[in-house]
N, C-alpha and C positions, 0 to 999 in steps of 0.2 A: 409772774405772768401778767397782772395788771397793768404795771408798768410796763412792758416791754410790748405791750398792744397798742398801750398812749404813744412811745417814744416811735411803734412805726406809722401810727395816724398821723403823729406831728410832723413827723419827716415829709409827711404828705399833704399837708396843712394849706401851703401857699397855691400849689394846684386846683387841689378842693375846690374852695374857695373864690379861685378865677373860673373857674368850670361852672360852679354854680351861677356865680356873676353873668358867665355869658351863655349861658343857656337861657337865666331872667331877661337876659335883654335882648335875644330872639320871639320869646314868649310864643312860641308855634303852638296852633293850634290841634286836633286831632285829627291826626293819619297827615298831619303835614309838618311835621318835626323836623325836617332832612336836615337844619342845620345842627340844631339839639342832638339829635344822636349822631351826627357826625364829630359833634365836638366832643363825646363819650366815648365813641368810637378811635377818634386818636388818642387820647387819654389813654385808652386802656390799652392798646398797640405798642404803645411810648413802654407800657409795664410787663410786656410780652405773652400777652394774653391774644387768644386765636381766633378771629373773628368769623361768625358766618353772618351777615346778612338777610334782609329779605326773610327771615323765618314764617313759617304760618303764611308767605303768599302775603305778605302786609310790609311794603319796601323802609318802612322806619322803626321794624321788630328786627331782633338781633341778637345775639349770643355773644359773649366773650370767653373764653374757656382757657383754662390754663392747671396744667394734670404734673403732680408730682409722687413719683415712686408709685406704687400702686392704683394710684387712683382713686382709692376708696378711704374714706367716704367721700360724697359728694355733694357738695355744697353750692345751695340755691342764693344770689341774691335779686330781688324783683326792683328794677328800676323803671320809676317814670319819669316822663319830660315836658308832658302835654300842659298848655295852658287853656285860660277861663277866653271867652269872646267879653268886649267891653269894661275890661276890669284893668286897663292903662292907668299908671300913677306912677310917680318919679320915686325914686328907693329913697330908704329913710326918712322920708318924709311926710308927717302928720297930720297934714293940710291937701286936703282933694285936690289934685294938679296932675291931670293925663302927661303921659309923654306924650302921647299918640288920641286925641281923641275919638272918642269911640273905637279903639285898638285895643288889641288881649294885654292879658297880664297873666302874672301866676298868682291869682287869686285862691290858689290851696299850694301853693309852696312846691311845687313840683319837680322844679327846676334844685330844690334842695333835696328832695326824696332822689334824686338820679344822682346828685351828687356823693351824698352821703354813702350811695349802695356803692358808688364807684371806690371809693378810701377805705370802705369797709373790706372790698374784696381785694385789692392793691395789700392792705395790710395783711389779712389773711396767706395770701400769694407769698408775701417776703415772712411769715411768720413759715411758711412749710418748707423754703427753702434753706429759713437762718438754722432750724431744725433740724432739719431733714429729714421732715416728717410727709409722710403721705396722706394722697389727699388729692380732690380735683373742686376747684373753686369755678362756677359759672354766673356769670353776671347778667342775667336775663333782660334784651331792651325792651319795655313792656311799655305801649305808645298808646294813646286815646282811653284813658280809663274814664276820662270826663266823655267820653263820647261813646263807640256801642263797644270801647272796651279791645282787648287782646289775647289778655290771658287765657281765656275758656278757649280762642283760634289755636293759642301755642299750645295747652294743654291737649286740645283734640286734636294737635299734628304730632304727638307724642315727645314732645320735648322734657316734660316733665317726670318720663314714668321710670326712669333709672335714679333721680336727684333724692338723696338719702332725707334731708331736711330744707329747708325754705324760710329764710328771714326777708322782713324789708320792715319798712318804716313811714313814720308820716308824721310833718310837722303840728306839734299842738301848742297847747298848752300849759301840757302837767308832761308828768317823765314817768311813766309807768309801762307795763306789761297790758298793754289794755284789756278789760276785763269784757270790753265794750263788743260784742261783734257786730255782721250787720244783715240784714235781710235781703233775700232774691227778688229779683227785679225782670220784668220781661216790657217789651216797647213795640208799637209796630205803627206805621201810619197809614191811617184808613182814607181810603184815597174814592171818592166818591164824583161819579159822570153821569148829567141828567142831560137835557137840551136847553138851549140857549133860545129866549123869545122876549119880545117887546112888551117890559111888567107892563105897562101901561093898555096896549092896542088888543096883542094877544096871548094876556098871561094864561090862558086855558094851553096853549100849545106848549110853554115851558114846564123843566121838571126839575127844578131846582135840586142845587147838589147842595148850597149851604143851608137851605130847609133840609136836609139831610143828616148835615153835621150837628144843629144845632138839637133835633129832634134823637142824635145820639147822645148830645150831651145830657138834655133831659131824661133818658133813662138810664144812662150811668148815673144823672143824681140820685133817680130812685133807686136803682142798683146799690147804693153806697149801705141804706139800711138792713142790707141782707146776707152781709159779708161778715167774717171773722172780726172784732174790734180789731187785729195788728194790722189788718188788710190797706194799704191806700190804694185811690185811684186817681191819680191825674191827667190832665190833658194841657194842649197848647196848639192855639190854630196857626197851622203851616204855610194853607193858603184860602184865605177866606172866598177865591173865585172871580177880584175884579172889585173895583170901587164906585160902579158905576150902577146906582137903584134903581134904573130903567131898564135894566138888562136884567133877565132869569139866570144865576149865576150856573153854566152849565158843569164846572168842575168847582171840587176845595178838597180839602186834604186837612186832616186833623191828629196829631199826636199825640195815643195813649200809652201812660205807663201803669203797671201794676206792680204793687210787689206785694208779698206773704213772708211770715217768718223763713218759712222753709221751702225750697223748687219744688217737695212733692206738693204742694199747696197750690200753686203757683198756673199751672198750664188750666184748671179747673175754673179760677178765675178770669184767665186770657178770658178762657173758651166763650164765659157768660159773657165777656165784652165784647167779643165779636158777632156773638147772637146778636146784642142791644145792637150792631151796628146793620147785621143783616136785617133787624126788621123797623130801623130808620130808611133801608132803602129801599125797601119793601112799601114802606106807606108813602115815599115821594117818587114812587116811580122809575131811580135809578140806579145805576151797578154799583157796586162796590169792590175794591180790590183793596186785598190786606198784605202790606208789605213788611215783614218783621225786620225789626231796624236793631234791638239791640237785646240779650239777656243774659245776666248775672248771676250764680248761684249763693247762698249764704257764704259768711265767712264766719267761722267757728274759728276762737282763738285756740292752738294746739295744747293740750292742756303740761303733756311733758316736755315741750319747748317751756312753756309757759315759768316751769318752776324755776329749769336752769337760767332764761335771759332775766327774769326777775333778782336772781342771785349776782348775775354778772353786772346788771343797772344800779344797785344796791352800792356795789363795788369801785364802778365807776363814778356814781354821784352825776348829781344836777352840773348842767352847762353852769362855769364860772363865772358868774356877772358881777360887771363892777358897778360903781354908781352911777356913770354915766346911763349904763344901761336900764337900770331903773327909772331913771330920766326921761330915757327916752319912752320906756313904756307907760309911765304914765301920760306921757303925752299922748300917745293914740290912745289910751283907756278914756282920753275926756275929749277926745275926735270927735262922739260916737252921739248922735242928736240926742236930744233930752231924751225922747220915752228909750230907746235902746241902751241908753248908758243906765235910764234906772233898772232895767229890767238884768243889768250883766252886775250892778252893785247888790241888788237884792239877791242875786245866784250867789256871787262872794259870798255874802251874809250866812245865809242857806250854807253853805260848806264849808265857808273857815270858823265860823264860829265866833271865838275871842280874839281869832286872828284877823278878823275881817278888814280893822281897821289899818290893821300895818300892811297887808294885802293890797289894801285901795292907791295905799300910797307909793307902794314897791311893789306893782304889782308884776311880779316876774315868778316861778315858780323853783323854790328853791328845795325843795325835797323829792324821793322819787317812791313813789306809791309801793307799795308791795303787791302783788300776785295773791286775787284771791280765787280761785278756779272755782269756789261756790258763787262767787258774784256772777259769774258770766251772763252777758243780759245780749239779747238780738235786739240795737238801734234802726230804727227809721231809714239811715242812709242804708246805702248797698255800691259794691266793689267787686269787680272780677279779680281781688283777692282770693275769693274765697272759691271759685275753679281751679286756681293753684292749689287751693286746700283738699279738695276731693282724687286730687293725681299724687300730693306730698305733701305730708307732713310741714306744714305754715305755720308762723308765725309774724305778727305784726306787731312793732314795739312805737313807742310816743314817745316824742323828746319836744320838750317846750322849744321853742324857736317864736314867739310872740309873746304878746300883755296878756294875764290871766284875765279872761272874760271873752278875748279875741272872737270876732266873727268871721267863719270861715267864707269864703267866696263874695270879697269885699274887697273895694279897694285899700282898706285900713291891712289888710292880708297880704296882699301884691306889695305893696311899700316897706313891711315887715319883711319880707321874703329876700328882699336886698340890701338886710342893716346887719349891724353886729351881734344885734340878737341873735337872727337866724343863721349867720357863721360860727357863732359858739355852739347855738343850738346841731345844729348837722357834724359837726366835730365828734359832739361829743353822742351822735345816733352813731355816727360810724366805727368808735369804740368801743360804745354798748353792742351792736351786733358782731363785730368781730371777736370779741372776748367770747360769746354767747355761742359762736360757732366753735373755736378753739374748744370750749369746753364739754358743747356737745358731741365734736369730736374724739374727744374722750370718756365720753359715757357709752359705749357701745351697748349697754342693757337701756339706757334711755333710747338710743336710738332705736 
């Protein structure tokens, strides 16, 4: 079985590969991919799989489908495409050097998370036909996860609620069953209108919007000490109203995010933020309008997906690096300015152990963790993963594709995302999840 998953990933290898290449070198941004999923969208056409378009009402979400003998089961894979804004750098390359200054990048590897779900599902697709086994493989085009997301659109247009199980991927730096999940996230920007007046002549007649903002940020600080410890709260001003100190800034606009371990946690903290915002414009005199921009529900790893893809990454083994590739990664691990590189040497330290030191030096990641369903921990970040997860049975697997220590949404990231690392690395995600289906496909008591 494990072979004959490798030998139709491989057959698929050189495609991959260019797919990925050119989707990196579009580097679209969110909700504006058209060439990125165009270029997945003939790909997958090329492998006779059924496209619709346009899903969810969002013109760069998309579906691929492709149904043999029965049908059943049904198999989810989640692809994205989206890149980071300002994270331009030339591929394989260790040394800061924009293509494009101040232009995107795939500074989280994205451009390989689409890839790899596309070879994953191709394999799949020629593994039910070499068979003749049933089965319906869908290759979900899932666009702006960096931005207010998709999944929760596709999920809430019912795209998800017949799909038996749910695999995807993301590039890291270890090969594991992530143990990691991640927290709900909600966004909205408060958008504040006072009157415009001369600070100087008649500042009694203006009613400042950025004494608004800034009198909200002040109570989201105090807010901070009243919250759950998992709880964050961030912000980032949108538009501060004008650069000019003689004029009473009569607009600004400020973006807050919250997130909690978990969504029921989650709207109870909005809610207190938007209080703190109605009585910022409560004490400068102006309105307030709250525009919700984006939100996420947790992502809980599937726990009996979790046992089987842990068995089939086990099987598969770590991407094949040779020494060049060690090479190269230590070159970006000593990219990384002094306080950053000591602080990713002292995490080595912290985790390998006695291994630390061969680590520093090859620092690639050559074993693949095991699945521990007691680990399971809610991180910091947050992903409309985990809306897929509330409609089907998900799963999210890790395949090294960078230097152990990597910083994600860096340009040391985007240049990785283009080298030989991250074509071994996505090869061999695309094999790990295709085996991983194959075999859930034959658990029907797992399923």
């Amino acid at each position: 079985m494990i072979q004959t998953i490798k030998d139709l990933v491989s057959a698929k290898a050189d495609t991959t590969v260019a797919l990925a290449k050119e989707i990196w070198g579009y580097a679209e941004l969110s909700y504006e991919e058209t060439k990125s999923a165009a270029a997945l969208i003939s790909a997958l056409k090329q492998e006779g799989f059924t496209i619709e378009e346009g899903i969810a009402d969002i013109p760069t979400a998309f579906t691929a489908t492709f149904t043999s003998g029965s049908g059943k089961p049904v198999v989810g894979f989640l692809a994205e495409y989206d890149a980071l804004a300002g994270l331009s750098q030339k591929a394989a390359c260790p040394v800061q050097e924009a293509v494009e200054p101040g232009g995107a990048g795939h500074g989280c590897g994205h451009n390989l998370l689409g890839a790899g779900c596309f070879a994953a599902a191709a394999a799949l697709k020629d593994y039910l036909v070499r068979e003749h086994k049933d089965g319906t493989v869908i290759l979900f085009g899932c666009p702006a996860e960096e931005g207010a997301g998709s999944k929760q659109f596709i999920a809430r247009a019912g795209y998800f609620d017949n799909v038996d199980f749910a695999y995807t991927w993301h590039p890291e730096t270890v090969n594991e069953v992530g143990s990691r999940g991640s927290v709900a996230i909600m966004g909205a920007n408060f958008t504040f209108d006072g009157i415009a007046a001369h600070a100087g002549g008649e500042p009694h007649l203006g009613r400042s919007a950025l004494d608004a903002v800034e009198l909200m940020s002040v109570g989201c600080n105090y807010l901070r000490e009243h919250v759950i410890p998992e709880a964050r709260i961030h912000y980032a001003y949108i538009d501060a109203g004008g650069t000019a100190p003689n004029v009473v800034q009569d607009h600004a606009t400020v973006r807050y995010e919250v997130r909690t371990p978990f969504v029921k946690d989650l709207r109870e903290l909005f809610d207190r933020v938007v209080d703190v915002a109605k009585g910022a414009a409560l004490m400068t005199g102006t309105t307030l309008d709250v525009e919700l921009a984006m939100g996420f529900t947790e992502y809980v790893p599937n726990k009996a997906l979790g046992a089987i893809a842990s068995e089939a990454m086990q099987e598969v083994g770590a991407p094949r690096w040779d020494e060049a590739d060690f090479q190269l990664a230590r070159q970006f691990l000593l990219s990384y300015d002094p306080e950053t590189r000591a602080a990713i040497e002292a995490e080595i330290r912290r985790t390998y152990g006695d291994r630390a030191e061969a680590v520093l030096q090859r620092p690639l990641s050559t074993d693949v963790i095991p699945f521990d369903p007691s680990a399971i921990r809610l991180q910091a970040g947050s992903t409309d993963v985990g809306d897929v997860g509330y409609a089907a049975p998900t799963l999210n697997l890790l395949v090294a594709t960078a230097c152990v220590g990597n910083v994600g949404h860096s340009w040391q990231m985007t240049a990785q995302a283009c080298s030989p690392l991250a074509h071994k690395g996505l090869l061999t995600a695309a094999e790990a999840m295709a085996l991983s289906a194959v075999r859930t496909k034959h658990r029907p008591d797992a399923i």
